[in-house]
C-alpha positions, 0 to 999 in steps of 0.5 A: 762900418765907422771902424772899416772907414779909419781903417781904409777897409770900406768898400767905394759903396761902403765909403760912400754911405759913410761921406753921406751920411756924416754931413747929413747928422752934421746938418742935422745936428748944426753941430761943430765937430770938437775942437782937437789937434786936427794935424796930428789926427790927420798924421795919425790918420794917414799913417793907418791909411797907407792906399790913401796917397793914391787916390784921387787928388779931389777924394783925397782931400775928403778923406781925412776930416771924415775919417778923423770926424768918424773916429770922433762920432764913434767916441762919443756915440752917433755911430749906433745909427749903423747897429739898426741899418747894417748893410752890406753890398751883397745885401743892397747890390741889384741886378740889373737885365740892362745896364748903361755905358759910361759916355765918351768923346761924341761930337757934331761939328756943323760947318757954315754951309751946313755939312755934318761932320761925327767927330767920334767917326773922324780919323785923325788929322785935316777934316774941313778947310773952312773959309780962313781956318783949317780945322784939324782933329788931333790925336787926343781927340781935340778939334783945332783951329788952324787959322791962315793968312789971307790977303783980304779981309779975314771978316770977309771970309768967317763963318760959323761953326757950331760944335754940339755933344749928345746926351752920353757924350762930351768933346774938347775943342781950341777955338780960333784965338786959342782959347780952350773949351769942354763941352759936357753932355747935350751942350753945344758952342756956336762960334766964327772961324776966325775973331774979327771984330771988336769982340771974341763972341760965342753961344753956348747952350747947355754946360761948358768949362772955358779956358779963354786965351788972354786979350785985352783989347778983345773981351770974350763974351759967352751968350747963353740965354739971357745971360752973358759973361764978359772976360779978358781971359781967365777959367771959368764954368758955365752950367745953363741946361734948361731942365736946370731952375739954376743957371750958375757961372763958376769963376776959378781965375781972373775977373768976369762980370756976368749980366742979364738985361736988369743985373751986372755982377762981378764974380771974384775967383771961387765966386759962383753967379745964380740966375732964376726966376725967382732970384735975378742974380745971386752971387756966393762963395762956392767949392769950385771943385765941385763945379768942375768935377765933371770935367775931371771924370766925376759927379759931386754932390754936396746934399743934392736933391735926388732929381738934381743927381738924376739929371746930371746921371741921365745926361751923361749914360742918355737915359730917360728918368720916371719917378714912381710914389713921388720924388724922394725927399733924401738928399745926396752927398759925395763923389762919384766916377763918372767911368762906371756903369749906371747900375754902379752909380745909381747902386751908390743912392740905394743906401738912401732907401731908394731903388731902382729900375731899368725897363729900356732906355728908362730909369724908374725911381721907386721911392720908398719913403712914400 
């Protein structure tokens, strides 16, 4: 399988297994791959792997050191750990009476007075004319915010508009001050119809990637829980599920600082801020690809404890997960779409030694290293 890697022959499923189980002999070894020339590996890489230029640009940059240490683990030896585990798809590949659809743009937008609006069902164009601002949905799906001129006082007219997302579902939305904002699955963002006072504030619930429009003399704040971030206007993800024992906030550009009522950090582009219980506030350097995957239409694992990757699947195909004989103890690394069906995605962990059942909307983990 190794071989069939270099080559560029694997299977999506094949590769898989391959990506995971190299960086777990890695950690496991807490070994240095050989110091060669890695550029002209790569070239040599490259030239055998010419389907490589179109993949995906976060795959892409994978694909070469594992390929190159692959071709290194073969040499000197690790590679027979395939002669005693040789699979195939046909072999691992489950049938499945029920499957689950990738999720798509579902949204609710709940007005000031309390009226319901299902994004998903709206044609395109004007959906509400709230207090100062008129709120549009765009032909790519977005909800605008239109604001208006007024001769009063545009802080005696906003309200709050709250835009929410189901499980199985994520939505984009343009605030009022231009700032962009995705909603992944079961999030919400609660914000007014127009920024009026000293601060550009907002509440959100769940996860979200912000684009904040700059303005220095209106910081932007994001509530969420008993944490807010504080930003003049810069890229950032912010993960706060409550099933979740981590809250993190993910910084890609500009400067945020991130605080609770006993901490205040500063988090530096590709710094990633931890809040739990059990550690107030942490502050590391992250792969912040990973951090936003989802919002580039895919799932990242770099050795996530199977729980944490069901969440993250449940959330996203609304699925409900019981666990049979335990949590298994494999952890999982790599990528994968998040266009496919459950059963495709979930076939990517049976490699692990774990199977699966669907009975209605539940997913039933059988862990086999019990």
């Amino acid at each position: 399988m190794l071989d069939k890697y270099i080559k560029g022959t694997c299977t999506a499923t094949e590769k898989m297994l391959v990506e995971t189980w190299f960086v777990q002999e890695l950690d496991k070894s807490n070994a240095e791959l050989p110091d060669f020339d890695y550029d002209l590996k790569e070239k040599q890489i490259y030239s055998r792997l010419p389907q490589l230029h179109k993949s995906q640009k976060s795959t892409a940059k994978l694909w070469p050191r594992i390929a190159i240490a692959a071709a290194v683990l073969m040499v000197i030896g690790i590679g027979v750990w395939f002669a005693g585990n040789k699979a195939t798809d046909n072999a691992t590949r489950q049938t499945y009476a029920h499957d689950f659809s990738p999720g798509g743009n579902k949204a609710m937008l709940i007005l000031a007075n309390g009226k319901q609006i299902v994004l998903d069902e709206m044609k395109n164009g004007m959906l509400a004319n709230e207090s100062n601002a008129i709120i549009r949905k765009t032909k790519e799906g977005q909800i605008v915010y239109d604001l208006m001129e007024t001769n009063a006082s545009a802080g005696d007219y906003a309200g709050f508009n709250t835009i929410s997302t189901p499980r199985g579902g994520k939505y984009q939305v343009i605030l009022p001050d231009g700032s962009n904002v995705w909603l992944n699955a079961a999030s919400s963002i609660k914000f007014p119809t127009s920024f009026t006072g000293k601060t550009r504030n907002v509440e959100l619930q769940g996860e979200a990637y912000f684009e904040v429009a700059k303005n220095k003399a209106k910081p932007f704040k994001v509530f969420a829980g008993k944490q807010v971030v504080e930003v003049l206007g810069t890229h950032f993800n912010m993960n706060t599920y409550k099933d979740e024992p981590v809250n993190k906030t993910t910084l890609l550009e500009g400067l945020v600082k991130v605080s609770n009522t006993k901490f205040t950090g500063m988090l530096k582009p590709g710094e990633q801020a931890q809040f739990s219980a059990e550690n107030p506030l942490q502050i590391a350097a992250v792969d912040t690809e990973e951090a936003i995957a989802w919002k580039n239409g895919t799932f990242s694992f770099k050795r996530a404890e199977i729980p944490m990757v069901m969440r993250q699947l449940a959330r996203w195909y609304d699925f409900d997960v019981k666990y049979q004989n335990g949590f298994p103890s494999a952890h999982f690394t790599g990528e994968i779409n998040r266009n496919i069906n459950a059963s495709q995605a979930l076939e990517m962990l049976t490699y692990l030694n774990i199977k699966f059942e669907i009975k209605g909307k539940q997913v039933i983990v059988m862990n086999q290293q019990h």
